[in-house]
VEXFI-566437 format. One line per field, with one value per residue (C-alpha): x, y, z; residue in three letters; residue number from 1. Coordinates in steps of 0.2 Angstrom, whole numbers, plus 2048, in hexadecimal, padded with zeros to 3 digits. Example, Ala and Ser with C-alpha at 12.3 -4.5 7.8 and 13.67 -1.06 7.14 Angstrom:
# VEXFI-566437
x c(83E_844)
y c(7EA_7FB)
z c(827_824)
residuo c(ALA_SER)
num c(1_2)
This chain:
# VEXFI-566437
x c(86B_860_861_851_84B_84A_840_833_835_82E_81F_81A_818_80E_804_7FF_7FC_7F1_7E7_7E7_7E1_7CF_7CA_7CE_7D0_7E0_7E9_7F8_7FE_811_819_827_837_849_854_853_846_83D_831_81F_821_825_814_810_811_823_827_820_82B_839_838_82A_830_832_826_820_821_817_81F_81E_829_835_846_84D_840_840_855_850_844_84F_85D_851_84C_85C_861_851_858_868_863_85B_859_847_83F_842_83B_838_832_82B_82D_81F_821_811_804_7F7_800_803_7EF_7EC_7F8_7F0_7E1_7E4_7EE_7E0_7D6_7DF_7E1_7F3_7F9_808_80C_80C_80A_80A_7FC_7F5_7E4_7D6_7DE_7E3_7D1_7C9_7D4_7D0_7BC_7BA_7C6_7D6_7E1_7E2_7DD_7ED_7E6_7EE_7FE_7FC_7FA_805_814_817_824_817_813_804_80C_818_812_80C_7FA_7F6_7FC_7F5_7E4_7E4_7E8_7D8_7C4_7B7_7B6_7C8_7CE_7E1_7DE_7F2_7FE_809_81B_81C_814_815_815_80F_81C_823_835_83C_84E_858_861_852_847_859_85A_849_84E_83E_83E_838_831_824_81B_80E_800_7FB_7F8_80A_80E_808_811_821_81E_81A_828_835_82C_82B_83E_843_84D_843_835_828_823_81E_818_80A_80B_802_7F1_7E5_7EE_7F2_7E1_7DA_7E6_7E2_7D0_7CD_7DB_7CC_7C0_7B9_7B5_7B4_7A3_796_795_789_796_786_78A_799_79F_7AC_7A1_7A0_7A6_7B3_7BA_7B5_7C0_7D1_7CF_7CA_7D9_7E5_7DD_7DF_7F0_7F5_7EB_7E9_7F6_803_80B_80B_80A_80C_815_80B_80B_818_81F_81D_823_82B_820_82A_83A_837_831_840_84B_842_845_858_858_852_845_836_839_82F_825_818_81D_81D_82B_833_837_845_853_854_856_867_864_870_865_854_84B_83D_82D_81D_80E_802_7F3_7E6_7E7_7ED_7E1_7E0_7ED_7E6_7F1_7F0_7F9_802_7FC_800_807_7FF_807_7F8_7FB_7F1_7E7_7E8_7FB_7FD_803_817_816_80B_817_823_81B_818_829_830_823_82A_83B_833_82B_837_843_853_848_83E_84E_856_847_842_854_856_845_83E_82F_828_82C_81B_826_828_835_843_848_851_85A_86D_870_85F_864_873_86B_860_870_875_863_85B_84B_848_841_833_82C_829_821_813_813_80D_801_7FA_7E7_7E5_7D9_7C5_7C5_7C1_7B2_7B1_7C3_7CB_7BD_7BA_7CC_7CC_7BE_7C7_7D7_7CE_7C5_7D7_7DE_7CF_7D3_7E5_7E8_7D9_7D6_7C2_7BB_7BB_7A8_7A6_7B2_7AE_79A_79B_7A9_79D_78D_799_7A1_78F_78A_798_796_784_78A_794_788_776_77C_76D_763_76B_758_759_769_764_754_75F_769_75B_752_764_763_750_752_764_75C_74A_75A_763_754_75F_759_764_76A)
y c(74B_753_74C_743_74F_75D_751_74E_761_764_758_75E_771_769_761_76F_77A_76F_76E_781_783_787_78F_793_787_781_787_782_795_78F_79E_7A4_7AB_7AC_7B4_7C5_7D2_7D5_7E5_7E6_7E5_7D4_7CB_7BA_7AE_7B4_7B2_7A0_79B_7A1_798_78E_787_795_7A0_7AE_7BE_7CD_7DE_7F0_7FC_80A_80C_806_7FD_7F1_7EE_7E9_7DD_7D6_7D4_7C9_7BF_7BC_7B5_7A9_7A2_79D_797_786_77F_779_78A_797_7A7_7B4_7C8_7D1_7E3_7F2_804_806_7FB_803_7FB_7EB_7EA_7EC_7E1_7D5_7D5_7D4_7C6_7BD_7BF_7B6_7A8_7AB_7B5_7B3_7A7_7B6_7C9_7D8_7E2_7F0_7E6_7ED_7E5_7D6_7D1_7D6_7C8_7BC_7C1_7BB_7A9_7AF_7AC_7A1_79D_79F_79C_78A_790_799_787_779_775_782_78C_79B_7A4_7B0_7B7_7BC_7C8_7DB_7D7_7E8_7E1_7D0_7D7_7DF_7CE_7C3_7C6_7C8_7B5_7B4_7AE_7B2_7B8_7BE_7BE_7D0_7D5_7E6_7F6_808_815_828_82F_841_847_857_860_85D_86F_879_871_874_885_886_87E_870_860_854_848_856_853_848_850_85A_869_866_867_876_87E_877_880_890_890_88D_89A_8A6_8A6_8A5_896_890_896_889_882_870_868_85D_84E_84E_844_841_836_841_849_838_832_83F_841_82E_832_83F_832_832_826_820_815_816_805_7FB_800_806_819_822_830_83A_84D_849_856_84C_84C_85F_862_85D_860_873_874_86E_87B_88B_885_886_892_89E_89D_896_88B_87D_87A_86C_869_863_85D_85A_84B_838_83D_84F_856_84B_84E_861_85B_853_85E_870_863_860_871_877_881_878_873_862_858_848_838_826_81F_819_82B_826_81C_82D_83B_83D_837_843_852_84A_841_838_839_82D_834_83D_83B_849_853_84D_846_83A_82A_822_823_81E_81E_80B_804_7F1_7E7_7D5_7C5_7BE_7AA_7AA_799_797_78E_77C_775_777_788_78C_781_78D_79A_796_795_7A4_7AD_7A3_7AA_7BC_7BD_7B7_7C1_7C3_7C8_7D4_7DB_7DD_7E6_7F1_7F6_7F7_803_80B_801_7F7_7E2_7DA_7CF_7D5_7C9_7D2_7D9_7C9_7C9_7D2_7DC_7E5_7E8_7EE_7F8_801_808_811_815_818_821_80F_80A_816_80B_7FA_806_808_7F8_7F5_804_807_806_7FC_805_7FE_7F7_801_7F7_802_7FC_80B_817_81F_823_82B_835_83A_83E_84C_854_856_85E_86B_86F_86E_876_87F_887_881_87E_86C_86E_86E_864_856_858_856_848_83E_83F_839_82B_824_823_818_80F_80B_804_7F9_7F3_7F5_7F4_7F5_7E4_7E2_7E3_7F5_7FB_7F2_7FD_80E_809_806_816_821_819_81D_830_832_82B_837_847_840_839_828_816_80F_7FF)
z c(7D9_7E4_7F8_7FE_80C_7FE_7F2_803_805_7F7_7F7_807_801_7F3_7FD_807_7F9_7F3_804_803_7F1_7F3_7E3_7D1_7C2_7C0_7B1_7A5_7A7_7AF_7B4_7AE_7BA_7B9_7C5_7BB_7BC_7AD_7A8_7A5_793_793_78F_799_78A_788_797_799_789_78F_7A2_7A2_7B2_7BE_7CC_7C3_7D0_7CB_7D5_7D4_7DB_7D9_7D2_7E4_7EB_7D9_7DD_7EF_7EC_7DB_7E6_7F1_7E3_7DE_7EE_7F0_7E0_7E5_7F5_7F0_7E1_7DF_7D7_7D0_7D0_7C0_7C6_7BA_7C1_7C0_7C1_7CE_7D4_7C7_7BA_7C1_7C5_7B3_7AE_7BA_7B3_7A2_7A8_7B0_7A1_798_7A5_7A7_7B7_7BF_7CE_7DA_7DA_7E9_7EC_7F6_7FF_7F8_7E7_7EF_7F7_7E5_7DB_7EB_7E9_7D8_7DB_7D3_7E0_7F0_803_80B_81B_81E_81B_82D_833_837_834_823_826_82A_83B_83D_84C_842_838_840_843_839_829_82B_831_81F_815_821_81C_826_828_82D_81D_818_805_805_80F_816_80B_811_819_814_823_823_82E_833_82D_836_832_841_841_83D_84C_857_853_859_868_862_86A_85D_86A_86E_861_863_85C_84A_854_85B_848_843_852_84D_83D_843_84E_841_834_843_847_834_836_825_81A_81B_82A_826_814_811_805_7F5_7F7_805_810_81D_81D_81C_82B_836_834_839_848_84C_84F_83C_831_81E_821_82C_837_82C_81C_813_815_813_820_819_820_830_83C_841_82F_82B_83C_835_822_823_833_827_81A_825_828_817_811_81D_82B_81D_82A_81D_80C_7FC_7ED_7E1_7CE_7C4_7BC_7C5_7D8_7D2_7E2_7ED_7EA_7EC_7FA_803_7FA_805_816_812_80C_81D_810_81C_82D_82B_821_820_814_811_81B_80C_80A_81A_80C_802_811_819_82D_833_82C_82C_83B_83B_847_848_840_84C_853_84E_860_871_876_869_869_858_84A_83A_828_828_816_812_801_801_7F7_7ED_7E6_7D7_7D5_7C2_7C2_7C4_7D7_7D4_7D0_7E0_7EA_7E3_7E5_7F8_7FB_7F4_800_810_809_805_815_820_829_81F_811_81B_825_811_80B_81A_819_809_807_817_815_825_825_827_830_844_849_83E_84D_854_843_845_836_83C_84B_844_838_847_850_841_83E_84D_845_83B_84E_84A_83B_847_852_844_83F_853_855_843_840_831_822_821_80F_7FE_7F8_7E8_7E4_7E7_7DF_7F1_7F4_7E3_7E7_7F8_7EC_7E5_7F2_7FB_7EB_7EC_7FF_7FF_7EB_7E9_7FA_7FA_80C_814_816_804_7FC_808_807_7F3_7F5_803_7F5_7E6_7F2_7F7_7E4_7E3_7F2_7F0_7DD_7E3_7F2_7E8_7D4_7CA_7C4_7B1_7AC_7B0_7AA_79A_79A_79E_78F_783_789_789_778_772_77C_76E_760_761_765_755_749_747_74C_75A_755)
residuo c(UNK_UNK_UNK_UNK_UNK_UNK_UNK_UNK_UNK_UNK_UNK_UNK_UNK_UNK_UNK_UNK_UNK_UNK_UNK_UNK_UNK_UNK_UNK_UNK_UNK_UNK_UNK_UNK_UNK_UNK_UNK_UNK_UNK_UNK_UNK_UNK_UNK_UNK_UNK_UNK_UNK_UNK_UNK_UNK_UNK_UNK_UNK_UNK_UNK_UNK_UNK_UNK_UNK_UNK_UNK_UNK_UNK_UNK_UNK_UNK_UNK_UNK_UNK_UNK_UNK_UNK_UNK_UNK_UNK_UNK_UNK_UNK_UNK_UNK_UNK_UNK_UNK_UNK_UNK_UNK_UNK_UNK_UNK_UNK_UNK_UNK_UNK_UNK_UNK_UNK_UNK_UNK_UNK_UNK_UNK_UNK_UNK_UNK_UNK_UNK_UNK_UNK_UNK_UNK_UNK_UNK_UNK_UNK_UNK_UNK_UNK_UNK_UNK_UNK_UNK_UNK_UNK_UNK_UNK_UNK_UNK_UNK_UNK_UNK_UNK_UNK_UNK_UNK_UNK_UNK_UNK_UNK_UNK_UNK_UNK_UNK_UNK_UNK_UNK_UNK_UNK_UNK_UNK_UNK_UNK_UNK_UNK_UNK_UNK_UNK_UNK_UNK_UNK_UNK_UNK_UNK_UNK_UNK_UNK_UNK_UNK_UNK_UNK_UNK_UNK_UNK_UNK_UNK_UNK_UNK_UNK_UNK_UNK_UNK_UNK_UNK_UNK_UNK_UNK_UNK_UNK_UNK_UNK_UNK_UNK_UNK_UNK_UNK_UNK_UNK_UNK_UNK_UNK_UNK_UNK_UNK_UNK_UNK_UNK_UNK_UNK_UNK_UNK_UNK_UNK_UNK_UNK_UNK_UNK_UNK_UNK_UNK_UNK_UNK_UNK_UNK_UNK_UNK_UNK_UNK_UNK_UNK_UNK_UNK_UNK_UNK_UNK_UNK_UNK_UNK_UNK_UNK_UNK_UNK_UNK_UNK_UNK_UNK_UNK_UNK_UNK_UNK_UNK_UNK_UNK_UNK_UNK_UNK_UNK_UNK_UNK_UNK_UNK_UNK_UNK_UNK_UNK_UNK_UNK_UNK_UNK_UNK_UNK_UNK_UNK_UNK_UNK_UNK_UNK_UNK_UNK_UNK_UNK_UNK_UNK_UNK_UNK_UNK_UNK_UNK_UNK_UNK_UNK_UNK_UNK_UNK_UNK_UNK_UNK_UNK_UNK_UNK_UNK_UNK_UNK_UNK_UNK_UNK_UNK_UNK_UNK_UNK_UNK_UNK_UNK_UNK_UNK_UNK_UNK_UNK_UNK_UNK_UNK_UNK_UNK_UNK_UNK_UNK_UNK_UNK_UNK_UNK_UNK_UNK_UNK_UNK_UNK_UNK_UNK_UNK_UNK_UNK_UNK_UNK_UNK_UNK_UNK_UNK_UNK_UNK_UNK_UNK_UNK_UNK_UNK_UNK_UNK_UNK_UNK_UNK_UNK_UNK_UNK_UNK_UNK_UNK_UNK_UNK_UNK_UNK_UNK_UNK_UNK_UNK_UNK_UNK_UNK_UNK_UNK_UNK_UNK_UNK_UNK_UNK_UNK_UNK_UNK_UNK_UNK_UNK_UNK_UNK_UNK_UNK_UNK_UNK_UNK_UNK_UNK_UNK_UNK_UNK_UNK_UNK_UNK_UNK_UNK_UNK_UNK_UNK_UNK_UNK_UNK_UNK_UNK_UNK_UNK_UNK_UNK_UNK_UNK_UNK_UNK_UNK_UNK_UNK_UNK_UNK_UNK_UNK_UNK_UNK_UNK_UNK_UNK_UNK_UNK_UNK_UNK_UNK_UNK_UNK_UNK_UNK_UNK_UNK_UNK_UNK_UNK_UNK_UNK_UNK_UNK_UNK_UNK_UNK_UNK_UNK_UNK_UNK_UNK_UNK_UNK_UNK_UNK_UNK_UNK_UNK_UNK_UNK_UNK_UNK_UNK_UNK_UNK_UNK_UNK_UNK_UNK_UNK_UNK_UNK_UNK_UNK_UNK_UNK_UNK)
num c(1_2_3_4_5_6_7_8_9_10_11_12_13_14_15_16_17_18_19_20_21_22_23_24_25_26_27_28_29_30_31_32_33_34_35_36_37_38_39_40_41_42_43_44_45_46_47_48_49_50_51_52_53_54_55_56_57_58_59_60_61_62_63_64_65_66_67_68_69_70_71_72_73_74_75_76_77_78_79_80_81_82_83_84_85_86_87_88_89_90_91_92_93_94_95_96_97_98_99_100_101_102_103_104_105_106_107_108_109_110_111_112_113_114_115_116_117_118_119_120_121_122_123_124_125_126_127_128_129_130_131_132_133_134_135_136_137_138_139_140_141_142_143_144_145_146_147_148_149_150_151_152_153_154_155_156_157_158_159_160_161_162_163_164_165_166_167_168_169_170_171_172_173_174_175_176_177_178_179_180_181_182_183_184_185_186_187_188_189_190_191_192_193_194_195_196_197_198_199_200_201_202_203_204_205_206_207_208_209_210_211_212_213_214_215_216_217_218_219_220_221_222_223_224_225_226_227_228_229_230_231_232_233_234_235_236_237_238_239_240_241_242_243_244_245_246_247_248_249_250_251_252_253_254_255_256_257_258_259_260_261_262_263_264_265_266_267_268_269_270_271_272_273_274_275_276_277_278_279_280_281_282_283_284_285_286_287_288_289_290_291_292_293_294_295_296_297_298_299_300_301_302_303_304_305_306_307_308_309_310_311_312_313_314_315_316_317_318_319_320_321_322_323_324_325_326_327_328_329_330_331_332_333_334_335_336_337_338_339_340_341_342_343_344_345_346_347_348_349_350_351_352_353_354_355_356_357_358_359_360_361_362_363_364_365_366_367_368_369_370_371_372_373_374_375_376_377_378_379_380_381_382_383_384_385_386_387_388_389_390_391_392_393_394_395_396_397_398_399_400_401_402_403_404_405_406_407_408_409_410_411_412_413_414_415_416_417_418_419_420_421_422_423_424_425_426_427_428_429_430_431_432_433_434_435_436_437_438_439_440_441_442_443_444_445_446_447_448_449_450_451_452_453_454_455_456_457_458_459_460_461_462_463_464_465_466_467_468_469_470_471_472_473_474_475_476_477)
């Protein structure tokens, strides 16, 4: 039998879930949870008969990152005894959005799921999941202050509306070999800037203490990053135009071109199967085959701290101090389950937010807590004298500019994708690539912010239909 003050416990979070609920018809869907992860394949319905009474928590991740957050979920469970929570793991956020969807189709999502924000404010946009923003106040367990204000920044609208609520953070950072840059006599904490980079590389090319310089992540991040450290920017201020040829943009993309192309300070992996290009990667830093490289901060759990250190991601130049390249992962409550399973739900992100959890994963990981305080915590501050570079990640969780949202749901970044794999692969000048990315990137943005009235793209469908039937002499249906 359960003691009174955890029955009043529990009607006190189910009464400020309800207070919070602003949207979204309630649905039968219970979610499904046990203490075991499960895998995508497992469809909602089965799930449901299986443990119609537990949180249902959606999550993607890696190999090691899926471990960490089952050995939190596992410790929620056996830590009280009014819910439970089920995860249902996926390989990558791509496919845990489209099982999303599908799973909203179908009036059936789970309890709760982490996404990157551009996702997270789309599902809040069309009513699928909650205003957390009473959870921030009052007595619920919850502290804005809490939380870096660059990841919760990401999770509030325009109106100041908390859509979700900050798990974790993802970091662009530097890692250098330590003996490569000591033969050199290099000081790492000289480098502040990209230009600073590129010497570095030259300087360990140059003295033949390794074959490449520094190497580049696949994608445009970096490119990204350093470009809006120069002073660019994605949109124009009215978000009607999009900037991505400005001189402040063709600056750094066609720097970072001559310096692999032509000077051969840097270079990239590229291809291969799921992250082959990365592990080449690290392998040529622990290899001392390049003297540095840029990655994700979880990149820090798989490198061997006494070879590799790790640096903050610079600024453009020295006279800049902006740095980009912090990303965030929000925790969406889904309106469609009844009140005990957001109850539930709620309370297994007080857990998964607060900072044992967060000192467990950021550990556990090398991504950022989207909890500050884990630095009163003791096994952190334990966990910073052995790993005195882990310092380095609160830094960007303090400095980091957050990213002005995607409101063509990722199609922009896409487009930016390809343009860095013409520059960086394909050796074609920044000027180019990024003129005929900006003109692509404005259709889309202009489709999204003026879509056609349906009268017209009925009329374009029925000309496209009478222009193919005159070509092929057949009646269009």
């Amino acid at each position: 039998m359960r003691k009174p003050a955890r029955f009043l416990t529990v009607l006190l979070i189910l009464f400020l879930i309800a207070s919070c609920a602003d949207a979204g018809t309630t649905s039968p869907s219970a979610s499904v949870s046990t203490s075991n992860a499960t895998t995508e394949s497992e469809a909602p319905a089965e799930e449901e008969a299986e443990d119609p009474d537990a949180v249902r928590f959606w999550f993607a991740a890696s190999e090691n990152g899926a471990q960490v957050m089952q050995q939190i979920v596992e410790k929620y469970n056996a830590s009280q005894g009014d819910f439970r929570v089920r995860m249902t793991l996926y390989e990558d956020e791509n496919a845990l959005y489209e099982a999303l969807q599908a799973a909203v189709a179908m009036n059936r999502p789970p309890d709760i799921a982490v996404l990157g924000r551009d996702r997270s404010f789309s599902f809040y946009q069309k009513g699928q999941t909650m205003d957390l923003s009473a959870l921030l106040q009052g007595r619920s367990g919850f502290s804005a202050e809490a939380f870096f204000p660059v990841f919760l920044e990401q999770g509030t609208d325009g109106e100041q509306t908390v859509f979700a609520l900050p798990v974790y953070g993802t970091a662009n950072v530097l890692y250098y070999n330590r003996e490569a840059y000591a033969l050199v006599k290099l000081k790492p904490e000289d480098i502040c800037c990209w230009q600073d980079v590129a010497e570095a590389a030259y300087t360990v090319q140059r003295r033949l203490v390794c074959r490449e310089g520094f190497e580049l992540p696949w994608g445009y991040e970096a490119l990204l990053d350093a470009a809006l450290s120069n002073g660019g920017s994605i949109y124009s201020e009215d978000g009607r135009s999009v900037t991505v040829n400005t001189p402040e943009w063709v600056e750094v993309w066609e720097q970072f071109r001559v310096w692999i192309h032509e000077d051969r300070r840097m270079r990239i992996h590229s291809g291969g199967l799921d992250d082959e290009w990365l592990e080449y990667t690290k392998a040529d830093l622990l290899d001392m085959t390049c003297g540095g490289y840029a990655g994700s901060s979880a990149d820090y759990v798989d490198l061997d701290p006494e070879v590799a250190g790790m640096l903050p991601q610079p600024a453009w130049d020295e006279e800049k101090d902006v740095s980009y390249g912090t990303r965030v992962s929000l925790a969406n409550i889904f309106a469609y389950s009844d009140a005990a399973h957001r109850a539930g739900a709620v309370d297994f992100l007080r857990y998964l937010t607060g900072t044992q959890a967060q000192v467990k994963w950021a550990t556990g990981t090398g991504f950022i807590a989207a909890n500050r305080e884990i630095t009163k915590e003791k096994a952190w501050q334990e966990y910073l004298r052995e790993n005195p570079d882990a310092k380095i990640l609160m830094r960007q969780g303090l400095q980091g500019k957050p990213y002005p949202p995607d409101p063509t749901g990722g199609e922009i970044k896409d487009i930016l994708s390809r343009a860095a794999d013409r520059l960086l692969i394909e050796n074609i000048p920044a000027q180019r690539v990024l003129d005929e990315a900006q003109q692509e990137a404005q259709r889309a943005l202009e489709a999204v912010l003026d879509p056609l009235p349906e009268e017209e793209t009925e009329e374009g469908a029925e000309e496209a239909g009478e222009a193919s039937s005159e070509e092929t002499g057949e009646e269009t249906p």
